[in-house]
Every structure is written in C-alpha cells, then in structure tokens.
C-alpha positions as a LaTeX table, in Angstrom:
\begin{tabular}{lrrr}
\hline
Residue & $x$ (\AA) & $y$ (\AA) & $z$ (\AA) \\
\hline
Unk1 & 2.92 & $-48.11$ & 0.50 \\
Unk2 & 2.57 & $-44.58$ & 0.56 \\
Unk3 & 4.46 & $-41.77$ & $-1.57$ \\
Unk4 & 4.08 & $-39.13$ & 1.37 \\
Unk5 & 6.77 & $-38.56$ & 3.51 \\
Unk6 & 7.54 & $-36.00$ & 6.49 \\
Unk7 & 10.85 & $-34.01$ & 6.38 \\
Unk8 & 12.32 & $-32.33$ & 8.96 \\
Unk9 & 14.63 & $-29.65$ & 9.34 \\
Unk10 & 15.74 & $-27.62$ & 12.37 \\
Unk11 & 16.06 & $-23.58$ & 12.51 \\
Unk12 & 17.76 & $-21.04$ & 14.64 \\
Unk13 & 14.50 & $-19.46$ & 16.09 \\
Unk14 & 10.79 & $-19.44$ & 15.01 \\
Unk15 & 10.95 & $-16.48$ & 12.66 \\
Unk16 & 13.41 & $-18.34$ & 10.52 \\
Unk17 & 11.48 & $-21.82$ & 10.72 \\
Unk18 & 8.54 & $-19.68$ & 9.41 \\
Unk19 & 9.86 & $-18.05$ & 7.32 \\
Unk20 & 10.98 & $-21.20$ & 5.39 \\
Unk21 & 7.97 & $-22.91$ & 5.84 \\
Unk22 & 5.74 & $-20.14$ & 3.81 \\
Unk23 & 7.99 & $-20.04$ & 0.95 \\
Unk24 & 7.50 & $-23.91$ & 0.91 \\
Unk25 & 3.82 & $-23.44$ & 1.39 \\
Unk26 & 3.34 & $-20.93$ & $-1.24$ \\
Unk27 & 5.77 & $-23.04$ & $-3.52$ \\
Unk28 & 3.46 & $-25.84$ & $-3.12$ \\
Unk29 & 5.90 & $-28.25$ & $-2.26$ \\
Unk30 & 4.92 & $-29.18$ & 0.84 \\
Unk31 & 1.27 & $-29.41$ & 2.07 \\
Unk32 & 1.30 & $-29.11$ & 5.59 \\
Unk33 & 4.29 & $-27.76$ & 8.40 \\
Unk34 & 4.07 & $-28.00$ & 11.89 \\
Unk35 & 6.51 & $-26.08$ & 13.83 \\
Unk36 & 7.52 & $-27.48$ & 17.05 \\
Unk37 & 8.38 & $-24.69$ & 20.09 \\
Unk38 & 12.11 & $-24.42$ & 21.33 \\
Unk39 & 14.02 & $-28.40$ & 21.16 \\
Unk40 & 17.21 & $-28.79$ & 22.59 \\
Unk41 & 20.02 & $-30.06$ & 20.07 \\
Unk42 & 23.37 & $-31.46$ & 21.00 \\
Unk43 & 25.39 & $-32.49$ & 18.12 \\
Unk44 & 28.93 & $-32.44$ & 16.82 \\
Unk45 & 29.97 & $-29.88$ & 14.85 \\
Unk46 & 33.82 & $-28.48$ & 13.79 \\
Unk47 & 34.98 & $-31.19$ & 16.06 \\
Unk48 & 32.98 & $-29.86$ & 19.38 \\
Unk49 & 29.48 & $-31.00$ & 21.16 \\
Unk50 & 27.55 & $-28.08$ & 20.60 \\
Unk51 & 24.12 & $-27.27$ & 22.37 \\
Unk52 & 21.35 & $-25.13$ & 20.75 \\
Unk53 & 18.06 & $-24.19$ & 21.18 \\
Unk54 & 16.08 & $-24.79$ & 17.49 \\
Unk55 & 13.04 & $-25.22$ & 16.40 \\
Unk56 & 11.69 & $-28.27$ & 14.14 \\
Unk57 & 9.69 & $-28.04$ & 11.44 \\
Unk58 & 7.89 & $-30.97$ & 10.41 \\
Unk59 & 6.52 & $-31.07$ & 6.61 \\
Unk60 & 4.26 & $-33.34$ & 5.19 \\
Unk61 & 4.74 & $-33.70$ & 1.27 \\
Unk62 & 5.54 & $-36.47$ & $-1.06$ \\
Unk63 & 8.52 & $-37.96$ & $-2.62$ \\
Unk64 & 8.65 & $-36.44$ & $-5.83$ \\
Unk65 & 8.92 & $-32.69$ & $-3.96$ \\
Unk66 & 11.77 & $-33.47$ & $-2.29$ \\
Unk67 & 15.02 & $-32.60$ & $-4.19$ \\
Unk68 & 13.14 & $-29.18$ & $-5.22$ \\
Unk69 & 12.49 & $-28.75$ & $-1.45$ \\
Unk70 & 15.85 & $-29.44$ & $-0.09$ \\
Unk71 & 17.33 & $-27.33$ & $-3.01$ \\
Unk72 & 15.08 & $-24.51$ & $-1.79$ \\
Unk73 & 15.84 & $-25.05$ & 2.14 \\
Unk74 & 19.68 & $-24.69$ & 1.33 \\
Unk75 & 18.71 & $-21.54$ & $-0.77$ \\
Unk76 & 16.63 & $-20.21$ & 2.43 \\
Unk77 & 18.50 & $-21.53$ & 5.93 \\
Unk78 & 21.20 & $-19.80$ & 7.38 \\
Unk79 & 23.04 & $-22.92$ & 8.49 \\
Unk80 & 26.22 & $-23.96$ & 6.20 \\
Unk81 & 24.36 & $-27.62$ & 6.48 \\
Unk82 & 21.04 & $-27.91$ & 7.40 \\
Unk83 & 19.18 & $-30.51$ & 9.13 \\
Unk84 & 16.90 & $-31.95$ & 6.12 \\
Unk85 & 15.58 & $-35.37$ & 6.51 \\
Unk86 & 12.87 & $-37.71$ & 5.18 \\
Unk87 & 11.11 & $-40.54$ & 6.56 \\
Unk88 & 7.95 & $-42.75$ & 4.56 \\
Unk89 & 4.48 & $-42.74$ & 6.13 \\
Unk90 & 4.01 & $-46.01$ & 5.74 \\
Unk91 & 0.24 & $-46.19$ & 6.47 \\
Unk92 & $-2.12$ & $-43.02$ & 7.00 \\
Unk93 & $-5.63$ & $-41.66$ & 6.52 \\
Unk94 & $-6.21$ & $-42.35$ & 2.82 \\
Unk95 & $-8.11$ & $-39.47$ & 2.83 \\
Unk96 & $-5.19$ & $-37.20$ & 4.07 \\
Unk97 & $-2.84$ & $-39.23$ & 2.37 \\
Unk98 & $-4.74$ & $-37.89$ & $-0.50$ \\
Unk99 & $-4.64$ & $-34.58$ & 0.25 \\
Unk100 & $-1.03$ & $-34.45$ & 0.42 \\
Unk101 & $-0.70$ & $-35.33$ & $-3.21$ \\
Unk102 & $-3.28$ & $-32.90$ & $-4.03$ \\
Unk103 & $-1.97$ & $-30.32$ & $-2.04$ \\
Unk104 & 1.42 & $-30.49$ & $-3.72$ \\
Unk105 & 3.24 & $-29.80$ & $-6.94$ \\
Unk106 & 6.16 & $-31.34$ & $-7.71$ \\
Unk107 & 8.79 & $-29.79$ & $-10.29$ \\
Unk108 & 6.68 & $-26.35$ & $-10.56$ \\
Unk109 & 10.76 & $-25.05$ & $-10.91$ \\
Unk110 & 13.45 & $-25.94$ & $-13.41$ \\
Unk111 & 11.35 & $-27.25$ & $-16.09$ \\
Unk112 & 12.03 & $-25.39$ & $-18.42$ \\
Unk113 & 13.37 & $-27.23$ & $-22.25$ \\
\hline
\end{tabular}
C-alpha cells in the first residue's frame, strides 16, 4: 500500500484555486495540483440546495502532509468550511509514487521545541 494520497478541495473561481495551490506548491506539501475548469456543485448548505459553479483542485501528496495542508487551506479559502478530502492511491507508478514522497515535506511548519 501506498502513503500517497490525492486531496481535493473546491474554490470559488480559478484565481482562488490557484492561488491556494502555489502556496501549497511552494510550501512543499503537495507535489503536484491539477485544477479542473468550471464543475457544477449542488449541495446543502444553511438548510437550502445550493448550486455553484467551482473549480476542483486535485493534489497529489502523501499522508504525513495532510493536517499541515488542511490547516493551511482553512488559513487560505474563503469558504467558512471548505471542501478538503483525501482518498489512498492504492497502486501507482512506483516511479511517480516516488516522486511524490520526494517532492514533499512534511512538518516544514510548527516544529519548533
């Protein structure tokens, strides 16, 4: 089993979603985003069905980045609760799989003694 996982999280408009994804990027804590176009959401929200247009950033990264990177997503998004989600790559390119972990740097923040 892998420790790589991909984590999404939706934005307001492309600016925003790149905006988040180069801090993450510089940060190291992710090593690879792919932001998808405009995506329709419907979901509930202060007890109405509410329709957006978003767009979904897609992060490869590994396990051990992901409470820094969700910390620094709710410092960044303007949403009072953002989308962020994780799922496992199971199986992948070793080689890529690989680059993932080298790519990344987990706990570069809040280290300090």
């Amino acid at each position: 089993m892998s420790e790589a996982i991909i984590v999404m999280v939706t934005c307001p408009s492309s600016p925003e979603a790149e905006k988040i994804a180069n801090s993450l990027l510089e940060e190291r804590l992710v090593a690879c985003v792919n932001i998808a176009g405009r995506i329709r959401s419907l979901y509930h929200w202060q007890g109405a069905v509410t329709r957006e247009s978003e767009s979904l950033l897609l992060m490869k990264t590994r396990t051990e980045c992901f409470d820094e990177l969700s910390r620094r997503v709710k410092e960044l998004h303007p949403y009072e609760v953002p989308e962020i989600i994780a799922m496992p790559i199971m199986i992948g390119n070793p080689d890529y799989l690989d680059w993932i972990r080298e790519s990344t740097t987990p706990g570069r923040e809040g280290t300090e003694a």
